[in-house]
N, CA, C and O of each residue as an XYZ file, in Angstrom:
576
protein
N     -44.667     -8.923    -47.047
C     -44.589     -8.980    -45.603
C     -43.296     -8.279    -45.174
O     -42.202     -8.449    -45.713
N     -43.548     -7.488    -44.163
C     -42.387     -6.699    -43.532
C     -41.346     -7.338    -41.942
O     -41.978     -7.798    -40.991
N     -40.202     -7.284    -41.905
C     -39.618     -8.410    -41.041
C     -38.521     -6.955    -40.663
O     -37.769     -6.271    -41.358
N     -38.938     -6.947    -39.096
C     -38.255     -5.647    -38.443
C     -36.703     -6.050    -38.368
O     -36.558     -7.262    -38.209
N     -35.891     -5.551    -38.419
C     -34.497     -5.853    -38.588
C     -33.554     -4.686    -38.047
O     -33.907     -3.595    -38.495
N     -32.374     -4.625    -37.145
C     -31.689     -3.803    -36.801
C     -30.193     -4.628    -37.326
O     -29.885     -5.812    -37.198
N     -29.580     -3.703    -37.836
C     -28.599     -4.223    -38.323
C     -27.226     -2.848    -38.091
O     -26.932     -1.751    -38.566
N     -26.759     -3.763    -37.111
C     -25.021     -3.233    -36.615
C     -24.051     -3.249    -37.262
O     -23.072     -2.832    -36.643
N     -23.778     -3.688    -38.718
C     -22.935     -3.733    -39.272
C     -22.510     -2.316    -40.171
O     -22.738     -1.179    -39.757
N     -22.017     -2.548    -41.147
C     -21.851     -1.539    -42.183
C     -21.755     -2.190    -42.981
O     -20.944     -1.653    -43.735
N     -22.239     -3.605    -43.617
C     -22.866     -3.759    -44.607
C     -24.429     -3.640    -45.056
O     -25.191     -3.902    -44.125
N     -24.950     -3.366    -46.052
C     -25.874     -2.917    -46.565
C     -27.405     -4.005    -46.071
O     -27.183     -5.185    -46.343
N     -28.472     -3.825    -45.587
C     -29.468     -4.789    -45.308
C     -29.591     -6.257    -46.482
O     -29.171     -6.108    -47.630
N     -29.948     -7.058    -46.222
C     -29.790     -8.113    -46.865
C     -31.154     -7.106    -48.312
O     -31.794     -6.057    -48.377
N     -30.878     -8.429    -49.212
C     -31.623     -8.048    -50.205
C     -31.887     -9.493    -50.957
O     -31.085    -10.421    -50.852
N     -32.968     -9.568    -51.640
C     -32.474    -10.418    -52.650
C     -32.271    -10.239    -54.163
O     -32.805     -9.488    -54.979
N     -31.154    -11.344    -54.277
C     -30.608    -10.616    -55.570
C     -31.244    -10.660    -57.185
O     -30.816    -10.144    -58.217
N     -32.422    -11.486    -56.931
C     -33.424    -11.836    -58.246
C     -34.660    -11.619    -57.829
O     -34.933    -11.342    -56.661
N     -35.279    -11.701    -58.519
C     -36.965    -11.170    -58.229
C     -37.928    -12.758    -57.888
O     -39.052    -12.899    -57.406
N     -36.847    -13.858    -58.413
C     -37.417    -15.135    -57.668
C     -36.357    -15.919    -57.103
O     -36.301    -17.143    -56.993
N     -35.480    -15.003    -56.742
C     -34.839    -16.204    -55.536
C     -35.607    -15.682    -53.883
O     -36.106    -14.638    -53.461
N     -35.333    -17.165    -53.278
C     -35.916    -17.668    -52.290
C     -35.253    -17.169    -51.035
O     -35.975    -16.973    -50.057
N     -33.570    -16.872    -50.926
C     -33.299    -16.489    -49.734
C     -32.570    -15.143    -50.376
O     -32.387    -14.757    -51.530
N     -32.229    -14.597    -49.005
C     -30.859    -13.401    -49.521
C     -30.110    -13.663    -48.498
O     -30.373    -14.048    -47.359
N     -28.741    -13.304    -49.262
C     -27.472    -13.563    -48.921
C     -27.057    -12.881    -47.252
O     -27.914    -12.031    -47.013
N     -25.996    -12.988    -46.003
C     -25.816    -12.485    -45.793
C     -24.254    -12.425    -45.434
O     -23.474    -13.366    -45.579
N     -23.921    -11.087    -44.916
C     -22.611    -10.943    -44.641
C     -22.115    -11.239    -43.696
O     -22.670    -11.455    -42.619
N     -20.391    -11.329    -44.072
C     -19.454    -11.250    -42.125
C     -19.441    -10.128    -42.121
O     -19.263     -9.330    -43.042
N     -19.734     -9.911    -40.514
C     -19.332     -8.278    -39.913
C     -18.366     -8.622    -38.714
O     -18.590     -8.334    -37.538
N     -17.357     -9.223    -39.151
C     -16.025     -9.698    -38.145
C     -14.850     -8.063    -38.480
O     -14.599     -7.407    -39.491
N     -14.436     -7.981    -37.085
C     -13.646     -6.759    -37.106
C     -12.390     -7.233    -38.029
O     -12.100     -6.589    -39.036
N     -11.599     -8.486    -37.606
C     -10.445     -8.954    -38.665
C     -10.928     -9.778    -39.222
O     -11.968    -10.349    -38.891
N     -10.055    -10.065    -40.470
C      -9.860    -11.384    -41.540
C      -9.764    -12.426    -40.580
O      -9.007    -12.209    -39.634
N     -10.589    -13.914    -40.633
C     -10.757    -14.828    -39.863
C     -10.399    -15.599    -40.844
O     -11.054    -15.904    -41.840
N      -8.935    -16.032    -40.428
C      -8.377    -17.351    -40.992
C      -8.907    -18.707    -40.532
O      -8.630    -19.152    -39.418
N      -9.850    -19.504    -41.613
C     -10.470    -20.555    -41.363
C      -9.290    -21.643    -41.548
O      -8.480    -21.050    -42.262
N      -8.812    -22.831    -41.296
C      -7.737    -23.450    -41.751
C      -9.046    -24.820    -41.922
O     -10.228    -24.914    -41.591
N      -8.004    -25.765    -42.650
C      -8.810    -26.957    -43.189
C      -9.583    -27.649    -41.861
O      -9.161    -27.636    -40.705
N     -10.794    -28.240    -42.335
C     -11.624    -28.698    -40.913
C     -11.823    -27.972    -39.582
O     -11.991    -28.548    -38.507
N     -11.795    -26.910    -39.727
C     -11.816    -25.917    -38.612
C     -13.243    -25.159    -38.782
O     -13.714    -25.007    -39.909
N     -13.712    -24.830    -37.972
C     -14.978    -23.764    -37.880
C     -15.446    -22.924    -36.771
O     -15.085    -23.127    -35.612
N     -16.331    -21.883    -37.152
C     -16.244    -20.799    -36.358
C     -17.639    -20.198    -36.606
O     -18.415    -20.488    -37.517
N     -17.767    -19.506    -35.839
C     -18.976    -18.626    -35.760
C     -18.872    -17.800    -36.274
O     -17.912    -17.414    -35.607
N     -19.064    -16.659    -37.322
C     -18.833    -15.806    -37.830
C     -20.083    -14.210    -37.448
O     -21.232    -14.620    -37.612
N     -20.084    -13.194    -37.170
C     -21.051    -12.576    -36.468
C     -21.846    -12.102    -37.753
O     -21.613    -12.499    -38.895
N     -22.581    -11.414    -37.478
C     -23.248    -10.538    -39.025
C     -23.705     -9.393    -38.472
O     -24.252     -8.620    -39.257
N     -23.631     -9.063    -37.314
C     -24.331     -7.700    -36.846
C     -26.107     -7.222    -37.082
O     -26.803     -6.211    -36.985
N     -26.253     -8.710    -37.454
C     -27.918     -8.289    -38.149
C     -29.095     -8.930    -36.704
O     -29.031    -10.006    -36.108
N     -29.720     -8.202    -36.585
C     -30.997     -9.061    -35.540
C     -32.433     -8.612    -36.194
O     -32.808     -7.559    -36.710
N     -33.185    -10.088    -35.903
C     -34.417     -9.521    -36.619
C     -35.606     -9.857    -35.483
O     -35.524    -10.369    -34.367
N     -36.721     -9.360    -36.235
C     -37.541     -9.616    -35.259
C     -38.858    -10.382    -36.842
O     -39.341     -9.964    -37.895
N     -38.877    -11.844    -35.883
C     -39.254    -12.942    -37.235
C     -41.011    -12.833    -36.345
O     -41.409    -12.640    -35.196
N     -41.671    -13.111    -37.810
C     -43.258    -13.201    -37.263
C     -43.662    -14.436    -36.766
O     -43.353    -15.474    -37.351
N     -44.354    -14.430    -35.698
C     -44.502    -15.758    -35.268
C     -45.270    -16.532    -36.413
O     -46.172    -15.962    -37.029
N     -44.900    -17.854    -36.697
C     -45.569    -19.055    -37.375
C     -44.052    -18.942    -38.386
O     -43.924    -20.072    -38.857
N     -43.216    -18.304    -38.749
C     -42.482    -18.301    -39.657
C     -40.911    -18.555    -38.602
O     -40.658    -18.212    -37.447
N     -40.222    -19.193    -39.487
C     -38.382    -19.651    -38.675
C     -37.839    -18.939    -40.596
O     -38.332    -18.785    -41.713
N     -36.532    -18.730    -39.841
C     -35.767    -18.418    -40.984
C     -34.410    -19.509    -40.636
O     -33.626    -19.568    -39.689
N     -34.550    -20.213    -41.738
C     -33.576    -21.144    -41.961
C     -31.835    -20.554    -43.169
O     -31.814    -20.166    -44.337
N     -30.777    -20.738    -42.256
C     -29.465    -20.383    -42.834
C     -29.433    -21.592    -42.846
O     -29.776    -22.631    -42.283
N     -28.386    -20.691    -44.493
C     -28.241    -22.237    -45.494
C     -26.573    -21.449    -45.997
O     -26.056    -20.339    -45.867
N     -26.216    -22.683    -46.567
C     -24.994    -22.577    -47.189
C     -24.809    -22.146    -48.561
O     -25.349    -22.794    -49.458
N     -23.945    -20.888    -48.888
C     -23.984    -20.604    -50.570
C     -23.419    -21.440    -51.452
O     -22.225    -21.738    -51.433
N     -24.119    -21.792    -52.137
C     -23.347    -23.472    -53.148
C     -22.240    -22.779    -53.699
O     -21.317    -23.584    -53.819
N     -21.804    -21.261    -54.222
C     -20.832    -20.697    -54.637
C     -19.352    -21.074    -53.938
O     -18.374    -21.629    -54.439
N     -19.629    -20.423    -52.249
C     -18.531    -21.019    -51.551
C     -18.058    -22.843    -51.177
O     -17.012    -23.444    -50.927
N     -19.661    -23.229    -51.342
C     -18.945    -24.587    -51.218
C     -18.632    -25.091    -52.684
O     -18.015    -26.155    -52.739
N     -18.822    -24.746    -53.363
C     -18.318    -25.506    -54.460
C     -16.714    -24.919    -55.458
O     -15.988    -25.459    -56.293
N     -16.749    -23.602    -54.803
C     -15.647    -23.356    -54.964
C     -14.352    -23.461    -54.254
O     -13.185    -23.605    -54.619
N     -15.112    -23.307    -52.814
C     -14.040    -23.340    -51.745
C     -13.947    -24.267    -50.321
O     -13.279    -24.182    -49.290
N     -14.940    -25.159    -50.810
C     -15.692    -26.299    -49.457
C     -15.420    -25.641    -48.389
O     -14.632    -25.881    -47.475
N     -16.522    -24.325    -48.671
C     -16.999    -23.711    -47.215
C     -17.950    -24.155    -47.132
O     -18.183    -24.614    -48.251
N     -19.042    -24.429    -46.269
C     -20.820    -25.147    -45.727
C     -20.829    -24.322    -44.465
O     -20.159    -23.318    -44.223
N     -21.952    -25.098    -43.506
C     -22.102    -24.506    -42.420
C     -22.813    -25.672    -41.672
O     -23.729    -26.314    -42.188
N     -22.284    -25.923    -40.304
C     -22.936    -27.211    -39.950
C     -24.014    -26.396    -38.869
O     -23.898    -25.285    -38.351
N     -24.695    -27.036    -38.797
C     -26.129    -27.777    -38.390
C     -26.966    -27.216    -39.510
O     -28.008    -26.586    -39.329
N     -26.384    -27.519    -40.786
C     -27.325    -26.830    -42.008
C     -28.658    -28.100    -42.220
O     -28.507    -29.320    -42.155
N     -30.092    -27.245    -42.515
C     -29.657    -25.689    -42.474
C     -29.746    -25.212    -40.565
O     -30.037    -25.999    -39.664
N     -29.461    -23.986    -40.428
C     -29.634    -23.771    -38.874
C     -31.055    -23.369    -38.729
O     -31.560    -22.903    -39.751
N     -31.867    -23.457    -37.589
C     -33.172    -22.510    -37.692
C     -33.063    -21.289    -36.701
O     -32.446    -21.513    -35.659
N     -33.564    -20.067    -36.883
C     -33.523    -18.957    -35.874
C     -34.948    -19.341    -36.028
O     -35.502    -19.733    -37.055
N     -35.691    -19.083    -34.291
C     -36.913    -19.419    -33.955
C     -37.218    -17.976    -33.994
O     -36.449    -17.021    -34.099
N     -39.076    -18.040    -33.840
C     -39.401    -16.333    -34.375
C     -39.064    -15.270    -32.756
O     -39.301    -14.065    -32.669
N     -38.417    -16.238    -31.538
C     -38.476    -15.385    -30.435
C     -37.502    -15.378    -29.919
O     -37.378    -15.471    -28.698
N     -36.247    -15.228    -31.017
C     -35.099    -15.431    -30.896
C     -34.377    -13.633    -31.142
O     -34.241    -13.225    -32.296
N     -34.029    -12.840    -30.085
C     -33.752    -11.508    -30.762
C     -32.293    -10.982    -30.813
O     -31.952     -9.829    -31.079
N     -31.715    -11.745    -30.593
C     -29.929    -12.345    -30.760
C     -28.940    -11.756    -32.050
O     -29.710    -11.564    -32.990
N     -28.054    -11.529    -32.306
C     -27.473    -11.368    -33.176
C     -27.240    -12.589    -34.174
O     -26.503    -13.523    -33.857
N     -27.729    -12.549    -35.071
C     -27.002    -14.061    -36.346
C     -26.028    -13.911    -36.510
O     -25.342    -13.070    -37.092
N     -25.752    -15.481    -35.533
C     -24.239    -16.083    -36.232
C     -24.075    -16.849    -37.297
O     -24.872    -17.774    -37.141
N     -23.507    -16.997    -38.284
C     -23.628    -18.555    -38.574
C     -21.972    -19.419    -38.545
O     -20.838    -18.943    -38.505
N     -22.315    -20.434    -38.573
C     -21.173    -21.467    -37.888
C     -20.793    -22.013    -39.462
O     -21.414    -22.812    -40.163
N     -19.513    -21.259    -39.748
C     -19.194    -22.001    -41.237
C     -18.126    -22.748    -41.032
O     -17.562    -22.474    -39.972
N     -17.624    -23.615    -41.670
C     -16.760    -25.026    -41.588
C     -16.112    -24.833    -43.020
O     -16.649    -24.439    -44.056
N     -14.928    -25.187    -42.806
C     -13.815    -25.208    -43.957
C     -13.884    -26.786    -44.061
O     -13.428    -27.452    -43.132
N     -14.365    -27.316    -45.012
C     -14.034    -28.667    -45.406
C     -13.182    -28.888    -46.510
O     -13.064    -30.042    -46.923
N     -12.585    -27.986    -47.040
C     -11.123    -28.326    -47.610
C      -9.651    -28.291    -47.382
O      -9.390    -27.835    -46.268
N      -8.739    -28.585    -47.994
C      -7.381    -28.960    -47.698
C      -6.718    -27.471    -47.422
O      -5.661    -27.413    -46.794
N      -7.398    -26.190    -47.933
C      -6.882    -25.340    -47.986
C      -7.078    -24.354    -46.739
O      -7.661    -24.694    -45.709
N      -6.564    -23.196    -46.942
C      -7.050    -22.527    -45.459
C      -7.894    -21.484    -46.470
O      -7.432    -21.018    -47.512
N      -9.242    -21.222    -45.930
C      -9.896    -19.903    -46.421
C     -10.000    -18.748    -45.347
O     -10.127    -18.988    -44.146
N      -9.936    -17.480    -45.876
C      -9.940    -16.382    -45.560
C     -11.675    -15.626    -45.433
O     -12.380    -15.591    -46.441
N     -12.091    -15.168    -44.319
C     -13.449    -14.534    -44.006
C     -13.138    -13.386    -44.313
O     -12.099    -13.175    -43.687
N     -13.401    -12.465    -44.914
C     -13.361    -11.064    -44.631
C     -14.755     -9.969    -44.497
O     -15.849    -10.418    -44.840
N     -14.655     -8.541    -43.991
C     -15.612     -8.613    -43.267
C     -16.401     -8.020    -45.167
O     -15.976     -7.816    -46.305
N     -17.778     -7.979    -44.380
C     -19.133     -7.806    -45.972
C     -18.768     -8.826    -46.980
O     -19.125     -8.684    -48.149
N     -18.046     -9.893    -46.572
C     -17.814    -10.997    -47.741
C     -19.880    -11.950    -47.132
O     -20.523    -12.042    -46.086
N     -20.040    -12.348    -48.443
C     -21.507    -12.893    -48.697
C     -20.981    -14.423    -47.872
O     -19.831    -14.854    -47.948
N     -22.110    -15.092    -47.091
C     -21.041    -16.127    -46.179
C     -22.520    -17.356    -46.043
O     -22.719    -18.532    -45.740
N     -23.182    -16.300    -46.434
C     -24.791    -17.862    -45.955
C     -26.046    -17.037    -46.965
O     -26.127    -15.904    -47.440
N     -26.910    -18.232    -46.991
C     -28.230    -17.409    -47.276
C     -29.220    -17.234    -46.297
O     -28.761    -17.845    -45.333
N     -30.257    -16.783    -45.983
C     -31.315    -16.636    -44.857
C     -32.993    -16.951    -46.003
O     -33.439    -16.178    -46.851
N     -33.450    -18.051    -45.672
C     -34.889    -17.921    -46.104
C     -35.521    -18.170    -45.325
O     -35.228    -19.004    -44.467
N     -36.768    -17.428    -45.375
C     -37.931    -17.330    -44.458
C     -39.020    -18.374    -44.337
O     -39.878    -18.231    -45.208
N     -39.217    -19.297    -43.580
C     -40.367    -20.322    -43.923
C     -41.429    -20.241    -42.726
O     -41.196    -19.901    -41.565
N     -42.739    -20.663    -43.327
C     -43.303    -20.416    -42.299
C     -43.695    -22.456    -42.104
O     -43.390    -23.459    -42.749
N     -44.571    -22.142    -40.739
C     -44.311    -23.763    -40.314
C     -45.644    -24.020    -39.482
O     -46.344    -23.024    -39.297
N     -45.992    -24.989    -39.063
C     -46.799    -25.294    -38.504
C     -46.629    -25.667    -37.136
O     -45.734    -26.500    -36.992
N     -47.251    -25.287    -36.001
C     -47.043    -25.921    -34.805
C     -47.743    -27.063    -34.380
O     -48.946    -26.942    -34.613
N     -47.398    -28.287    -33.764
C     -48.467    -29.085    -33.578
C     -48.386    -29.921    -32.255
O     -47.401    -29.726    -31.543
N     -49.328    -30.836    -31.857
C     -49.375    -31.238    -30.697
C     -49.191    -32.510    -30.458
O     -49.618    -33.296    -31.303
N     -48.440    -33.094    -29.129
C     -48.236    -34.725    -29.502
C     -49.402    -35.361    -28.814
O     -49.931    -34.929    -27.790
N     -49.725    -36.357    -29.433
C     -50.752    -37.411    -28.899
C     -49.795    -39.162    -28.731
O     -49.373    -39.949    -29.578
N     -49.785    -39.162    -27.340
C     -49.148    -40.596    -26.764
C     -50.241    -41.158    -27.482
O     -51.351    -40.635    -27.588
N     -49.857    -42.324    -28.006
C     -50.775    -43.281    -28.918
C     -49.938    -44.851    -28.370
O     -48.721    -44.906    -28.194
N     -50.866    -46.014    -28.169
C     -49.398    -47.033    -28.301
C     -49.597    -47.643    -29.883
O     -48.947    -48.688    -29.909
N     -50.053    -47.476    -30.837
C     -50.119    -48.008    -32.114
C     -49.741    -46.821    -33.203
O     -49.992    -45.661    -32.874
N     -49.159    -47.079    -34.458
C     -49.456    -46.607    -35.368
C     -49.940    -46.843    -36.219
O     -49.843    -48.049    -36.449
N     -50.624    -46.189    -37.106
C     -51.643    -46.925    -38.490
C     -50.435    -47.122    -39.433
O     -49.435    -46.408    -39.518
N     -50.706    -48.125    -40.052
C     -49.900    -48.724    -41.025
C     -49.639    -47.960    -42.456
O     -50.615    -47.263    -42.734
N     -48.698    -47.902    -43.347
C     -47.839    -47.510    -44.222
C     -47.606    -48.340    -45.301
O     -47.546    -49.514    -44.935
N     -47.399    -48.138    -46.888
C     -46.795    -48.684    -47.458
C     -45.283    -49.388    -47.425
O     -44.930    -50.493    -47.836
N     -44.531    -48.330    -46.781
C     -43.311    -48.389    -46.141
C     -43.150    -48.990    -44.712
O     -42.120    -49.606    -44.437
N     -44.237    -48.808    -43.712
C     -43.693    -49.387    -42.833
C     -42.583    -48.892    -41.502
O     -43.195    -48.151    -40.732
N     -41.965    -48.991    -41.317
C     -40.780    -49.146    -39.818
C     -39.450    -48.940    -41.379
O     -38.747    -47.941    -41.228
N     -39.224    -49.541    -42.340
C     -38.175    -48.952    -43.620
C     -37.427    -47.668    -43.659
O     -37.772    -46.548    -44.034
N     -36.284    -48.136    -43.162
C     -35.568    -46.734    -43.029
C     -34.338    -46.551    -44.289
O     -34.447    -46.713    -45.505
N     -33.458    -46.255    -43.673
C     -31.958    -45.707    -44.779
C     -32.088    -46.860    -46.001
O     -31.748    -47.969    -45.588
N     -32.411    -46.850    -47.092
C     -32.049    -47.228    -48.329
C     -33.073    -48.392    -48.023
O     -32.675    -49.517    -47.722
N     -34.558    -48.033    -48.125
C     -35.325    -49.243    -47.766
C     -36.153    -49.448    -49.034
O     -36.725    -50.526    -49.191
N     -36.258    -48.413    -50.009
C     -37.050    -47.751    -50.884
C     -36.616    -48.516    -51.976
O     -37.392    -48.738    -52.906
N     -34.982    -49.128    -51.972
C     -34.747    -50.013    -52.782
C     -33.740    -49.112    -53.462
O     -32.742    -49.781    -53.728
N     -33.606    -47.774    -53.872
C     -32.831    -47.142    -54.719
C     -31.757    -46.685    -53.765
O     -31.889    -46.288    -52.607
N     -30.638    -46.827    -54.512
C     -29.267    -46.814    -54.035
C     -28.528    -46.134    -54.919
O     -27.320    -45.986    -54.730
């Protein structure tokens, strides 16, 4: 499947980097080095816009590389871009460590995977049909 894409940056179109991974990486296309300091976060630009097929969202996610090396994430992970969204991708990364990290620009900063989804319709009901589980919420399952 083909996913139209204009991309403003001068880093290279996303790709992926194995023949079975699930997302590809993308870049900052920030004009300066964006000093993140501890608990601080920011939007970071990428210069990339796509044009997503309807029934499909592409969900940004966080590279376990940076967070596990450098407790970078990205909050409202993952994020969703809707398919009628024709905007530039930001993504919103968060320094959750003691240290200050450095953005620089074509540094790899999120992943992007493509999912497709279902749309559906609500029906006001006043009952629900019953469950093994029930109304059982946070840690109801018994495992802790």
């Amino acid at each position: 499947m083909k996913v139209r894409i204009i991309n403003k940056s001068e880093n290279d179109l996303p790709k992926y980097q194995t023949v079975a991974s699930a997302g590809v990486d993308i870049r900052a296309n920030n004009k300066e080095t964006i000093v993140l300091g501890s608990l601080e976060r920011t939007i970071v630009p990428t210069g990339l816009f796509l044009e997503i097929p309807p029934g499909f969202e592409v969900q940004v996610r966080p590279r376990s590389g940076l967070a596990a090396k450098h407790g970078i994430s990205l909050l409202n992970s993952p994020g969703t871009i809707d398919a009628d969204y024709r905007g530039e991708i930001g993504v919103i990364l968060v320094n959750l460590s003691k240290d200050t990290f450095e953005i620089k620009r074509g540094e790899r900063i999120a992943q992007m995977v493509f999912c497709k989804h279902e749309t559906f319709e609500f029906e006001q009901v006043e009952r629900l049909s019953d469950s093994e589980r029930g109304a059982g919420g946070f840690g109801s399952t018994g495992k802790q």
